[in-house]
C-alpha positions in Angstrom: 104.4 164.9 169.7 103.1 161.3 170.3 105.1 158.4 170.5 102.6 156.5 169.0 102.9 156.8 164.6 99.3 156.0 163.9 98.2 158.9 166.3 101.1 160.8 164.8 99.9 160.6 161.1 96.6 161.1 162.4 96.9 164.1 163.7 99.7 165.4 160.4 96.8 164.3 158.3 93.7 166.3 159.9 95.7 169.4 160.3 97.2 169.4 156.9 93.8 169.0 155.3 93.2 172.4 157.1 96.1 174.3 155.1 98.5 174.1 158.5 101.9 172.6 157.9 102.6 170.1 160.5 106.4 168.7 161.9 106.3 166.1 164.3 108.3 164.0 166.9 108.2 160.8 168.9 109.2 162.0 171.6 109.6 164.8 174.7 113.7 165.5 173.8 112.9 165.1 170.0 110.0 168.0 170.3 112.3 170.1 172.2 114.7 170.2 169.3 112.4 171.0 166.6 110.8 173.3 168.3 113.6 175.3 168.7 114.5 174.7 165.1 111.4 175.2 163.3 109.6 177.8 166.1 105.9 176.6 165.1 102.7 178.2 166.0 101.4 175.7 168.5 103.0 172.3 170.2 100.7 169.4 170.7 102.0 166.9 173.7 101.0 163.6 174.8 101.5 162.6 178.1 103.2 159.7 178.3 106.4 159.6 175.9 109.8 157.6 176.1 112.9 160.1 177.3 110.7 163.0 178.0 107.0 163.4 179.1 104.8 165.6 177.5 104.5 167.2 181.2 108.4 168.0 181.4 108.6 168.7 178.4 106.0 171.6 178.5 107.7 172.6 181.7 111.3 173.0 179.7 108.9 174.9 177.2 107.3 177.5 179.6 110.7 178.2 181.5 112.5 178.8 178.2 112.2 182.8 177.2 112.3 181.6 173.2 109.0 179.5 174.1 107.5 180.7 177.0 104.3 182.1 175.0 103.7 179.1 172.6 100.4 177.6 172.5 101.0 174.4 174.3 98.2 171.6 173.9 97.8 168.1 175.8 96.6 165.6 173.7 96.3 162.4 175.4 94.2 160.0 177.2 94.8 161.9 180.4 92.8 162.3 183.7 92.5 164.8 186.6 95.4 164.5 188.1 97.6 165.0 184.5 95.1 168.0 183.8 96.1 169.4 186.9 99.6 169.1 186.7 99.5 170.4 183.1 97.6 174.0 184.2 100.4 174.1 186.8 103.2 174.1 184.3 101.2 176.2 182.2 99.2 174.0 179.6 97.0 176.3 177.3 94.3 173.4 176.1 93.5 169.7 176.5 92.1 167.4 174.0 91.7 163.7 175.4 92.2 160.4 173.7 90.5 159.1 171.8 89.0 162.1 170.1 87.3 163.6 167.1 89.5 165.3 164.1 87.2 168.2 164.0 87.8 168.4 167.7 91.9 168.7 167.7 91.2 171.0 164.7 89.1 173.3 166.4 91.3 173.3 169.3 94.9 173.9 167.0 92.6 176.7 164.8 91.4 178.4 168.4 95.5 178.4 169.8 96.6 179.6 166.7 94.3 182.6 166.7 95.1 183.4 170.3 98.6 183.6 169.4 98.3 185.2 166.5 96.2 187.8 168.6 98.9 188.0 170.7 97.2 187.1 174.1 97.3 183.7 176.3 94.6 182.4 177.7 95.5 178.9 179.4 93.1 176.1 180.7 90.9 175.3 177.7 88.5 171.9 178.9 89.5 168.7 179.1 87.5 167.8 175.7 86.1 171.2 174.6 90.0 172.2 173.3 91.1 175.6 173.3 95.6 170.4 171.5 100.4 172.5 167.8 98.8 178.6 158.4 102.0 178.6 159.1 101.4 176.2 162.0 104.0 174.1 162.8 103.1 171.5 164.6 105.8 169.5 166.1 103.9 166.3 167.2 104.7 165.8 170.2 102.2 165.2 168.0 104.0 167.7 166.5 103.3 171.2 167.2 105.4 170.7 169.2 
């Protein structure tokens, strides 16, 4: 999910390229409806959106039983203080802006293995990822 369509179709593009299928919204209440209708494999989240941040809106996520356990990745040009206040709500990975392709595809290929695995690990690094086959991304980018 990103509310921005450049970053969007960047982030469709890169992903598809790696065999993933990709869904994507432009914004925090958009995401939340996909991802209910399309369950993907990881949800990627900027920050800032219009309606609903990327923060509340993995909030609504995590307290949801249907998505509790989906990978949930910040992608955005976020400090500290949003890092922080995405581990409390439960925030799996970070990726910040502006960022490498191979990077956000490193991080999406690492939370869909974890979930496939069936465990969650949360807190990957601000830059290291590990940010969403059948993945379905729903962009907030859009993996929801």
């Amino acid at each position: 999910m990103d509310d921005n369509k450049v970053i969007r179709q960047l982030i469709r593009v890169n992903l598809e390229l790696e065999g993933l299928e990709v869904v994507t919204a432009a914004d925090g209440a958009e995401c939340l409806d996909v991802v209910h209708q399309v369950r993907p494999d990881v949800v990627t989240l900027d920050v800032v959106m219009p309606r609903l941040d990327g923060l509340n809106t993995a909030a609504r996520l995590r307290a949801d039983p249907r998505t509790r356990d989906m990978p949930l990745a910040i992608v955005s040009a976020c400090g500290h203080p949003e890092i922080e206040a995405g581990l409390e709500v439960g925030v799996d990975a970070f990726l910040s802006k502006p960022f490498e392709p191979a990077e956000l595809v490193r991080m999406v290929g690492q939370l869909v293995e974890r979930a496939r695995g069936g465990g969650r690990e949360r807190g990957g690094s601000p830059d290291a990822g590990g940010d969403a086959a059948p993945v379905k991304e729903v962009d907030q980018p859009a993996v929801p």
